[in-house]
C-alpha positions as CSV (number, residue, x, y, z in Angstrom):
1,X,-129.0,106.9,147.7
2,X,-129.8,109.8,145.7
3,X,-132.1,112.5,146.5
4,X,-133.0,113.9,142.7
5,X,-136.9,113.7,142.6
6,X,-136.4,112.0,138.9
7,X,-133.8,109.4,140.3
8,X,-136.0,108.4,142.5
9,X,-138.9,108.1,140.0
10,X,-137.1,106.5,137.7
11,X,-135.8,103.5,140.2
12,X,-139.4,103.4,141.4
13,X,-140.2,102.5,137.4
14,X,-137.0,100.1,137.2
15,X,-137.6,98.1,141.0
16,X,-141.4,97.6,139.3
17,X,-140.2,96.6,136.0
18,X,-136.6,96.3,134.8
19,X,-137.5,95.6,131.1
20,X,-139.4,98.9,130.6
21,X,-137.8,100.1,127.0
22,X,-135.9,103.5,127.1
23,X,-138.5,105.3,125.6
24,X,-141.3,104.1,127.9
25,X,-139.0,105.0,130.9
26,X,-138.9,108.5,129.3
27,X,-142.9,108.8,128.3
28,X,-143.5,107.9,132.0
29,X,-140.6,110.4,133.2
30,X,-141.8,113.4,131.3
31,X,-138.3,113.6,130.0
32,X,-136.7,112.7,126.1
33,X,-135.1,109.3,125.6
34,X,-132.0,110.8,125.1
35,X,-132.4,112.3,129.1
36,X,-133.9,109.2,130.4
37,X,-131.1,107.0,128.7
38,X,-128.2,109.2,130.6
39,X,-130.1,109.4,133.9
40,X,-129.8,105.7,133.7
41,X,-126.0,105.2,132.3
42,X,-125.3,107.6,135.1
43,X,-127.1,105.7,137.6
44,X,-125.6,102.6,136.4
45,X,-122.2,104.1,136.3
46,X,-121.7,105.8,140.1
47,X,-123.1,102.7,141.1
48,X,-126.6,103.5,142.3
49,X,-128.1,100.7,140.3
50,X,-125.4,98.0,140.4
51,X,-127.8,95.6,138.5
52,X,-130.9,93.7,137.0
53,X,-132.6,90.8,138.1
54,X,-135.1,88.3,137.4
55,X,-138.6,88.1,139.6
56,X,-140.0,84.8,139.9
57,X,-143.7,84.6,138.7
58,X,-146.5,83.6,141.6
59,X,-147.0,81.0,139.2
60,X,-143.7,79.6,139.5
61,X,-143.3,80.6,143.5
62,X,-146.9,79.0,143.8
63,X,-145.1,75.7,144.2
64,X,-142.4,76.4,146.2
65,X,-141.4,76.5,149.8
66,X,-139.5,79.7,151.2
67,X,-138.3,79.8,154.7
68,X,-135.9,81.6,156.9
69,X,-133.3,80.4,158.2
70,X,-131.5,82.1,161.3
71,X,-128.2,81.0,161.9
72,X,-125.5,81.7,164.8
73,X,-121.9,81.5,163.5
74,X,-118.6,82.9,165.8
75,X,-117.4,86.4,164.6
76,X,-114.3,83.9,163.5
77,X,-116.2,81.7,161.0
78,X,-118.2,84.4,159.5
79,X,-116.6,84.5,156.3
80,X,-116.3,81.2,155.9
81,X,-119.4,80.7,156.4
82,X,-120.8,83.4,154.1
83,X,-118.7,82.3,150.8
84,X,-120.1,78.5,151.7
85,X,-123.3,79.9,152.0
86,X,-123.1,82.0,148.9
87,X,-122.4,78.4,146.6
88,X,-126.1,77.1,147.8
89,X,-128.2,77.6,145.1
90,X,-131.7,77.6,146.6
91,X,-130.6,80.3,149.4
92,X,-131.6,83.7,147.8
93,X,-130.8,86.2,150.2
94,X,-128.5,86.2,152.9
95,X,-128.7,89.1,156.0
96,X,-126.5,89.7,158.9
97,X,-128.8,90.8,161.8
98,X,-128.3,91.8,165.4
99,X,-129.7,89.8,167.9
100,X,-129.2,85.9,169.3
101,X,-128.7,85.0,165.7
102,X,-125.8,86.5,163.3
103,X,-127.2,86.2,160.3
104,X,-130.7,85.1,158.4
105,X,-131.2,83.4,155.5
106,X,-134.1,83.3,152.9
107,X,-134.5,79.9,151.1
108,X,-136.5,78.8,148.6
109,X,-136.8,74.5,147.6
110,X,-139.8,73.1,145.6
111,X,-140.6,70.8,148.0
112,X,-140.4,70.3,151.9
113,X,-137.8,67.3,151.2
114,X,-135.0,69.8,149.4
115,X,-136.1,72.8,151.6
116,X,-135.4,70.1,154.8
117,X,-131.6,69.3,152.3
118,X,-130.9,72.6,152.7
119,X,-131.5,73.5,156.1
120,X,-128.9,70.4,156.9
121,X,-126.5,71.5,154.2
122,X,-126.5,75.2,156.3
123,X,-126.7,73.4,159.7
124,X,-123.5,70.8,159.5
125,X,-121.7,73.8,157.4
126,X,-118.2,74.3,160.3
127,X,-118.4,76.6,162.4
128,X,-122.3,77.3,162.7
129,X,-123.5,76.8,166.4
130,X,-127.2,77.0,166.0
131,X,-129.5,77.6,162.8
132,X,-133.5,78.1,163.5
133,X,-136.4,78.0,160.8
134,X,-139.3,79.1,159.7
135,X,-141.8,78.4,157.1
136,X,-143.0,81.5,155.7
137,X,-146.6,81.0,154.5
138,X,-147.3,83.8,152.3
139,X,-146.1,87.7,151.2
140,X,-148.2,90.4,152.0
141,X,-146.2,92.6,150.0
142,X,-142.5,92.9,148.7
143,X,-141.0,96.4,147.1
């Protein structure tokens, strides 16, 4: 990660909103647009920011279900296992962990019917041994 001051105020802007315009990510800098616009291209470029995503609204996640699911797969299967995980739509984040489980998985289903779908589709997947759930009732913060 890089160490500049700037850098690092400037991802702090981006990770809280990615559609800030050029020229608001320089007022809030310090800096011209012309600096702010090749701090970014340059932290876009060496790879530092490899992208831009979309935040779901509390609205949205209001009616949704989100759970982790912890799932034990043989160091053979693994990357099986991860590219059929990877085509599952409602699983947002995958992790490998250390621990009784290999990996964890955040999913999120508008109801407890798909969320229970899913939690099948990743159990009966070849080559996991043991998956284990839980609900998770609310965020109490997120960066």
């Amino acid at each position: 990660m890089t160490k500049n001051i700037q850098d690092q105020r400037l991802i702090a802007l981006l990770r809280a909103n990615s559609r800030l315009p050029i020229s608001e990510l320089a007022r809030k800098l310090g800096v011209s647009r012309t600096a702010a616009q090749a701090r970014l291209q340059r932290l876009e470029r060496t790879g530092i920011i490899k992208g831009y995503t979309v935040e779901l609204s509390d609205e949205y996640l209001k009616g949704c279900i989100k759970a982790m699911v912890m799932i034990k797969v043989p160091p053979a299967k693994r990357v099986n296992i991860e590219r059929a995980l990877s085509k599952i739509p409602q699983l947002i984040t995958l992790y490998s962990i250390s621990g009784n489980f290999d990996m964890t998985a955040v999913v999120i289903a508008p109801s407890v019917v798909e969320l229970d779908d899913v939690i099948d589709q990743i159990g009966v997947l070849e080559g996991v041994e043991e998956t284990q759930s839980s609900v998770i009732l609310s965020t109490k913060f997120e960066r």
